[in-house]
Each structure stands twice: as structure tokens, then as C-alpha cells.
N, C-alpha and C positions, 0 to 999 in steps of 0.2 A: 243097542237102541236106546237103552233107558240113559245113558252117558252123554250118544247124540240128544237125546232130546231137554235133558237137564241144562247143555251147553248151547241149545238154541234157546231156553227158555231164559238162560240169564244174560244172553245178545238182546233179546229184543226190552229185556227189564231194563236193561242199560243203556239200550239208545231212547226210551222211556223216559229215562227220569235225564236225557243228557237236552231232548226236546222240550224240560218241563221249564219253563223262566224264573228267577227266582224277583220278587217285588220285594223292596223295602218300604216300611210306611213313608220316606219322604216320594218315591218312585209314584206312588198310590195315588198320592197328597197331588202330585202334580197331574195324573195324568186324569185324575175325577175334575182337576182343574181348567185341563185343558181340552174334557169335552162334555162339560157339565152344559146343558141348556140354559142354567138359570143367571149362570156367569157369560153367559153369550148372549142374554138377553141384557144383561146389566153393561155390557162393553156398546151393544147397542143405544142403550140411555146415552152412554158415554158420547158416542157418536155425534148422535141429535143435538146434546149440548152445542158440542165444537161445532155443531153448523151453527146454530142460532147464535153463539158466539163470535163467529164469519161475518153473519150478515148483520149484528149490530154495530161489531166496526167499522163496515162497509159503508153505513148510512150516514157517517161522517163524510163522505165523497160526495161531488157531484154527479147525479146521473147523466144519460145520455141517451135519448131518442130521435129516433128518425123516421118520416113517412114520405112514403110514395104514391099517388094515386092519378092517375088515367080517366079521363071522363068521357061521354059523350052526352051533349044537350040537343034537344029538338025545341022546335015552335019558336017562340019570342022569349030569349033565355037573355042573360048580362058577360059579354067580353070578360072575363076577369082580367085579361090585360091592360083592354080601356074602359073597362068600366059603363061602356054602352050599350042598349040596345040592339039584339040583331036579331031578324026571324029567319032563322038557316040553323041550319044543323052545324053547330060547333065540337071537334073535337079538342081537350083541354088537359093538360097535367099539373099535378103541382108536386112540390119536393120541398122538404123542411127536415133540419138538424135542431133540434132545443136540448138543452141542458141546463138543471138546477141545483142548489146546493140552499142548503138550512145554516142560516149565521148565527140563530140563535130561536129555540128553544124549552128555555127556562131547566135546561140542563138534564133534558130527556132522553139526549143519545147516550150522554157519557154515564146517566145512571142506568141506562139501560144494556150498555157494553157490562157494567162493573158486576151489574144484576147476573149476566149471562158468566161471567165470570166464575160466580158462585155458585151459581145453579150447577155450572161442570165441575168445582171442585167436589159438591155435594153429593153428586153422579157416580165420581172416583170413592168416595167416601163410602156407597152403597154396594159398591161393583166389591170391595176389598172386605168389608162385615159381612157380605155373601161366601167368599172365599175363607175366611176365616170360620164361619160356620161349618163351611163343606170340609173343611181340613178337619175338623174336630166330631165329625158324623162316621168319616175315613178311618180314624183312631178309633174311637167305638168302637167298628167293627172289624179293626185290624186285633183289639185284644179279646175280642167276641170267637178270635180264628183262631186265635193264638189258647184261650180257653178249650174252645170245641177241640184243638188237637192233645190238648194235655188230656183232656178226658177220654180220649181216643186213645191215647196209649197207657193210660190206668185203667181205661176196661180190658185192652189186651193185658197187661200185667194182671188183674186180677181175674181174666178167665184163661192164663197159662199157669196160675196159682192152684187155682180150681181142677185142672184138669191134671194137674201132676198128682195133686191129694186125694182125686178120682184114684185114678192108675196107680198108685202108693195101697190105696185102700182096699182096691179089687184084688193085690199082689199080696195082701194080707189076709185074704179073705179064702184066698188060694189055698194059702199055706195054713188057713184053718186058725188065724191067731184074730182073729176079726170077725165078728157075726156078720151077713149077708147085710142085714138091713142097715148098716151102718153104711152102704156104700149109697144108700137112697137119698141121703143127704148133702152126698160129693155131688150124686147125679143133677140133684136140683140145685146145686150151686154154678153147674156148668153150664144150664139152660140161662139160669138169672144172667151170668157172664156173655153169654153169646145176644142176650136179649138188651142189654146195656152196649155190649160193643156196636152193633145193631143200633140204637139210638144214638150213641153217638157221635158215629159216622154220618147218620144223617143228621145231624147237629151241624156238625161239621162242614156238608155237603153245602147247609142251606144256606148256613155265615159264609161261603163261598160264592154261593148265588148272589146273597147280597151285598158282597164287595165287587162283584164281574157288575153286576146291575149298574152300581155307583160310577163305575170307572168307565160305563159304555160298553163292555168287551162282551165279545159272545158267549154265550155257555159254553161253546165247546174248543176254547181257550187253555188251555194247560198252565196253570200260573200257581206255585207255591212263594208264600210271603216268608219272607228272611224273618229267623228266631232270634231279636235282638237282645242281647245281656239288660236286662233291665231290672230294676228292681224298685220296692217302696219308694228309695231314697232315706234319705236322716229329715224330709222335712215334718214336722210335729204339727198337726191341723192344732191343735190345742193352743198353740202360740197367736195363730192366725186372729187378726181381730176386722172386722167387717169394713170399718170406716175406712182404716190403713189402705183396704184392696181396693174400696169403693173410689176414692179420690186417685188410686193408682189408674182408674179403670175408666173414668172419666176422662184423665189427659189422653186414652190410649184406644177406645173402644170407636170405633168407624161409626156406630148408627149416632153415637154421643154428638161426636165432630160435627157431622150431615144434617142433625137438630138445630145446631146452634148456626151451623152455614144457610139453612135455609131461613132461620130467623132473621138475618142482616137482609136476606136476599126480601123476606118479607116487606120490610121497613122500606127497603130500596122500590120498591113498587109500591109505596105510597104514594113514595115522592115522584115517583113515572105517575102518578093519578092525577095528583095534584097540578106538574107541570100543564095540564091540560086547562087551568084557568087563566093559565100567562100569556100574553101574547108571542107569536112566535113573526121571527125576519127571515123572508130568503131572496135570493136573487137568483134570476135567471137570465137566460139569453138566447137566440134562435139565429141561425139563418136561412133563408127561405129565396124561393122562386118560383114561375111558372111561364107554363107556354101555353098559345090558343091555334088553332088553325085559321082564324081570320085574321091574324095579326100581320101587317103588310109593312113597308118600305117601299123609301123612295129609291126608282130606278135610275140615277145618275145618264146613265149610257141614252137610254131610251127618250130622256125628259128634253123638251128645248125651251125655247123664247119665240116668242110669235106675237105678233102686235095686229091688235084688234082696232079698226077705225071706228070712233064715235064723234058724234054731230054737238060742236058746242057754238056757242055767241062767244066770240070775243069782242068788248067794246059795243056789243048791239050786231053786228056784223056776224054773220051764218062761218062758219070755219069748220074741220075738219080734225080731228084729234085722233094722233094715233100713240097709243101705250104700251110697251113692248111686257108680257106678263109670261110667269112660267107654265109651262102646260105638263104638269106631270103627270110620271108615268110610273106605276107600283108591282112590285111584286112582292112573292111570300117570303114573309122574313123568317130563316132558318132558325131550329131550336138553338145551334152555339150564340147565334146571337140574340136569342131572345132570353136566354139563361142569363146573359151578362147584363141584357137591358132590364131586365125584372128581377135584379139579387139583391136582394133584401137585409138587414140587420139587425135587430133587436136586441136590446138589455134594459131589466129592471128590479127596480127591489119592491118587494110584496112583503108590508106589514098586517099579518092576519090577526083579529081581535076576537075571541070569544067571547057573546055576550049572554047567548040563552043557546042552548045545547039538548033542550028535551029532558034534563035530569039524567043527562046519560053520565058527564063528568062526579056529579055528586053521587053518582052509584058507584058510579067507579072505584072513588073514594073510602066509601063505607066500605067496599067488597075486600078492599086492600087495609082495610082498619081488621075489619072480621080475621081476614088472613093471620095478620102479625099474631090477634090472641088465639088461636087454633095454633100455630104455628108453636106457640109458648105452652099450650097446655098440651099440646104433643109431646113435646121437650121434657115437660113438666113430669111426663106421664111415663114414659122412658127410662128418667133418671129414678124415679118409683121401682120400676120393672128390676132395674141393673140392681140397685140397694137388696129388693129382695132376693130376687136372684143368685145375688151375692151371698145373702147371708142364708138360705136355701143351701148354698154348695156348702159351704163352710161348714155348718153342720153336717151335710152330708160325709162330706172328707173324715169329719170327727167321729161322725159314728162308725164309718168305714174303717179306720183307724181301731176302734175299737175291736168293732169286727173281726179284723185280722187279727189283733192281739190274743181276741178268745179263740179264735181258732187254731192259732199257734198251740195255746194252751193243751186243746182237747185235741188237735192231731198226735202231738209228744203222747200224752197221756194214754190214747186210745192205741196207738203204735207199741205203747207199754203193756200193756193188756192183752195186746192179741200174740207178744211174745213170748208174753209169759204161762197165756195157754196154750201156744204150742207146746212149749216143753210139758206142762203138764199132760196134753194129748199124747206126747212121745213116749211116757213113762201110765199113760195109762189113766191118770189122775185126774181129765177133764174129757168129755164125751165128742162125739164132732158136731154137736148142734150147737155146743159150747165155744166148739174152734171158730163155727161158721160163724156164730153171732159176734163174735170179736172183731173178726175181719170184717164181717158188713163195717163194721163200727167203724174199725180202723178206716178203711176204704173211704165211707162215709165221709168221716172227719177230713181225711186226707183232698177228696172234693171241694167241700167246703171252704178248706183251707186255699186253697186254688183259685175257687170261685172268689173268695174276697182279698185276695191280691191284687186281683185284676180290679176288681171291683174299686178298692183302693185306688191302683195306679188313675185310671180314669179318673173318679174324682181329684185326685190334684191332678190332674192334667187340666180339668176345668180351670182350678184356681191359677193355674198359670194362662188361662184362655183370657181370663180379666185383668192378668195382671199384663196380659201384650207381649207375653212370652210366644214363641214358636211353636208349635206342636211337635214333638219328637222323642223318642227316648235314647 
């Protein structure tokens, strides 16, 4: 039974770890990218631009309207087809096509297209320094994982230490070569170790949560991240000099770009302010008709000639005059023919002059003067931000550097120590509070050493974040 169930328990460890995914940081990189909120709000901007983009080059065409309207009049209303009087109930439609087009401006569409232009390059510009951020939040806490697991397998390494020098010591203590109380020390070495693994694990768990968090994914997702070879590198922070990065970081840093794009874009909407004192040309043109329900025609068929006898003198002498006249006869002239008898045409060009405006143009004006200097002390205030920033990491890297170096130092050193009181514990020569206190150390050290590796790599990961480098190891 104990065989069967050893063989069922390494079936299910194994189809375990064969359901577990394995992520690399570029895998992470993308998929926080692909369902981040903040980059789906910023593709959003993106959007808006491309429409207002749309419809400023749109406004270079001429439009195109059309109406329809059905009427009915009561009382003493006006024919619209003849223009008279009638007191009857008319009913009337009318129908019109217009269409206009802008010849000129003062150059407010084409800077208003160029405007829209920017504003979406600017957009793109924000959407990608979002991205780049989020890439560089992903690595954080991809070597935040990659930490919590090192220390997760040097607490097991240091409490299967512990519990061998336990069971070593109780086996001596047996055999009477060991006082009892000496094993009180193992014991309390193996709680500290169970009490660390313990911590770490949830270390471990929680940089867990906060990568599943970033990347969208549920907690109860299975995903172990790929152990990549990585290491410091040969680059020296000490070489690094602030200006070098800063002017690298300027040609290459997305919010940098988006400063200076919106700056043009500012200017450009001065002069959309300004065009508002110009005169502007457009020309238009319609065509039109309508029908009335009293609107008649001559009855051809129905109509004759008929001569009416009237009483004249001719010469003094009484005569009889007869005049042969039409006597017409009318019916309702149909809409197809009243559409052709009442079609209409129009074109004209329309010189508009602004002369007084309310003070609304001169506000305009000034709000777009205001814009350009906010706009530049934006800029201004940015390029501030990066310089420090800059030279914030730089030293950071440096001290990191450092860091690592003295820990290098004192992990050697402390690893020295703790070997050399074993041997003395093994020959007697050193106590086990002596053995434990070394290992703490060693351990210790060995942490630390860990901990500012990583520590390390991130910081130059920043300085390649400024310098427009990739995020990856």
C-alpha cells in the first residue's frame, strides 16, 4: 500500500508541475501589455485623435444638405408658387439640395488638419512612455520573484542544515559523547529555519500575487516564471556620467517627444486663433422646388373660342361687334409638373468680414498665447524631472555596485568562518552556539549577497530604461 500510494503521489506531483506554465519576463512584458487598463485607455486617446484627425481633413470638402417639408395653411395664407393671396386651406411642400465649400480661411483648416496631426502623434507618444513604464514595473517584480525564490530555497537549505546537526547531535548525545543541552540549540535552530522558510514562502507567494495582479490573471492560475542566466554584466555605474545618459534620453524617452509635439501643436493653435480676424470666402449653391395644392393649369381639351356680341358706333352709326375670345378651362397641375415648373438654382460666393466679435477672438488669442507658455514650462519641468532622475539612478546603480561588492566580500569571508568552525565543532574545539552563530552569519551574508544582486541588476536595468534600451535580461 505504502508503494501504491508513493506512485500515486508522484502521478499527480507530475501532472502538477506538467499543468504549471512556465512565463518569461518578455512573455509577462507583453501580456501586462496586452491587458493593462491604462494602455487601453491610452490607445483610446489614440483613437479620438484619428477621429478629430478625420474630420479636419473632412472640412476641406464641401458639405451637403438636404430638406424636405409638407405643409398645411388655413385662413388668408400666400401661394408659394404664385405668390398670391388665397383664403382656403392650402396644402404645400418644399425640397432643397445646398452644398458649400470654404475657398479661403486665412489658413485655419490646413493648420487645424496639421494641428490634429500632432496632437495623434503626441497620443502615440504617451500610449508607448505608458508601455514602457509598465515593462519596467513587470521586471521589478519579475526579480522581486526571482529573489523571494532564492530565499525560499536557502531557508530549505538552511533548515535541512539544521535538522541534520539536530539528528547528528541527538545521535551523540545517545552515545553519551554529547551533554543533552547541547541538542537545545540544534532545536532552536530548526524552529528559526522552519520560521524563515515560512516567511519566505509567503514572500514568495505575495511577489506572486503581484505579478498575477499586473498581468490581469486570476489567482488561482498556476504560472512559474523562467530562471534566466542573468547576471550584473561588466557594466561599471562608476564610468557612467549623467549628461551622456541625459542627452541619450532626451532623443529617446516618449513623455520628452509628446512635450515638444505638443509645443508645435500649441503655436499651431495660435495661429487657428488668430485666423479668426481674417476674412474668410466660401461659395455655395442649392437647388430647389415646390408644390401647392391650388396651383392649376390650362385645360387644352376642355378650353374653346366663343365670341361675345358687343354694341359699337362705327362712323356715328349703331353696329354690332362681335370678338371671338378664349374661355378657359383649368385643372390641378400635377406634382411632376409642378417640380419642373418651380426647379430652382442657386450659386454664390459669401465674403464674411469680422468686425467686433464680443472679445471672444482676443480671448481666444491670449488662451492660446497662455497655452504655448504652460506648454514650455511643462517641457521645461520634465526635462528637470529626467536630469534628476537620471542622475538619482546613476547613483543609485553606484551605490548598488558597491553594495554588491561588499557583500561579495563578507559572504566569502563569513562562508570562511562558518567552515572553519565546523571543523573546530568536529574536533571539539568550538561549542554549537559558536557553530550556529557562524551560520546565522554565513546565511546572513549569503542573503544579502542575493538581495543586492538583484538589487544591482534593476538598477542598471533603469539606466538602460533612459538610455531606450529594451527591458530583458
Amino acid at each position: 500500500m505504502a508503494k501504491i500510494y508513493s506512485i500515486l503521489l508522484l502521478l499527480f506531483w507530475g501532472a502538477g508541475l506538467s499543468a504549471q506554465e512556465i512565463w518569461s519576463l518578455e512573455k509577462c512584458i507583453d501580456q501586462a501589455q496586452k491587458n493593462s487598463l491604462v494602455i487601453q485607455q491610452s490607445e483610446l486617446a489614440i483613437s479620438r485623435n484619428q477621429i478629430s484627425l478625420k474630420q479636419a481633413k473632412s472640412d476641406r470638402y464641401p458639405n451637403l444638405n438636404g430638406s424636405l417639408g409638407f405643409f398645411e395653411q388655413f385662413g388668408r395664407t400666400i401661394d408659394p408658387t404664385t405668390n398670391s393671396f388665397a383664403n382656403k386651406k392650402i396644402g404645400s411642400s418644399q425640397m432643397a439640395i445646398s452644398s458649400g465649400v470654404i475657398l479661403f480661411n486665412a489658413g485655419r483648416i490646413n493648420n487645424t488638419i496639421a494641428q490634429a496631426k500632432l496632437n495623434l502623434e503626441a497620443a502615440r507618444q504617451d500610449a508607448q512612455n505608458t508601455s514602457n513604464d509598465l515593462s519596467l514595473n513587470v521586471a521589478l517584480i519579475y526579480l522581486q520573484i526571482l529573489f523571494a525564490e532564492d530565499q525560499v530555497e536557502n531557508a530549505k537549505s538552511k533548515l535541512s542544515i539544521a535538522q541534520a546537526q539536530l539528528k547528528r547531535a541527538q545521535a551523540l548525545i545517545q552515545a553519551g559523547s554529547l551533554a543533552e543541552n547541547e541538542a537545545l540549540q540544534f532545536d532552536a535552530q530548526v524552529a528559526t529555519g522552519e520560521q524563515s522558510l515560512i516567511t519566505a514562502q509567503n514572500t514568495l507567494d505575495n511577489a506572486y500575487l503581484q505579478l498575477k495582479q499586473l498581468l490581469r490573471l486570476e489567482n488561482d492560475v498556476d504560472i512559474q516564471i523562467e530562471r534566466p542566466d542573468i547576471s550584473t554584466g561588466d557594466l561599471n555605474p562608476e564610468l557612467l556620467t549623467t549628461e551622456a545618459i541625459y542627452q541619450q534620453a532626451l532623443g529617446n524617452q516618449p513623455n520628452i517627444k509628446a512635450g515638444e509635439i505638443r509645443l508645435k501643436s500649441s503655436e499651431l493653435g495660435q495661429k487657428i486663433a488668430r485666423s479668426q480676424l481674417y476674412p474668410s470666402i466660401s461659395l455655395s449653391g442649392s437647388l430647389s422646388t415646390n408644390y401647392s395644392t391650388l396651383s392649376r393649369k390650362l385645360d387644352t381639351e376642355n378650353s374653346k373660342i366663343a365670341s361675345f356680341p358687343q354694341a359699337v358706333k362705327i362712323n356715328g352709326a349703331p353696329a354690332t361687334l362681335e370678338v371671338p375670345q378664349l374661355v378657359p378651362s383649368f385643372i390641378d397641375n400635377p406634382f411632376k409638373d409642378q417640380f419642373n415648373e418651380n426647379f430652382g438654382q442657386s450659386v454664390g460666393v459669401r465674403l464674411s468680414i469680422p468686425i467686433y466679435q464680443n472679445g471672444r477672438t482676443s480671448a481666444a488669442i491670449q488662451r492660446a498665447q497662455l497655452g504655448i507658455l504652460q506648454t514650455k514650462l511643462a517641457n521645461e519641468q520634465a526635462k528637470q524631472s529626467l536630469r534628476s532622475n537620471i542622475q538619482k539612478a546613476i547613483a543609485d546603480a553606484k551605490a548598488a555596485k558597491r553594495q554588491y561588492t561588499a557583500a561579495q566580500k563578507a559572504a566569502k569571508a563569513t562562508q570562511a568562518v562558518y567552515e572553519n568552525t565546523q571543523q573546530k565543532y568536529a574536533i571539539g574545539a568550538a561549542s554549537s552556539f559558536e557553530l550556529t552563530t557562524a551560520k546565522n552569519n554565513a546565511d546572513t551574508a549569503k542573503t544579502q549577497l542575493t538581495g543586492s544582486k538583484y538589487d544591482l541588476i534593476f538598477k542598471l536595468k533603469i539606466i538602460d530604461y533612459y538610455q531606450g534600451r529594451k527591458i530583458q535580461f
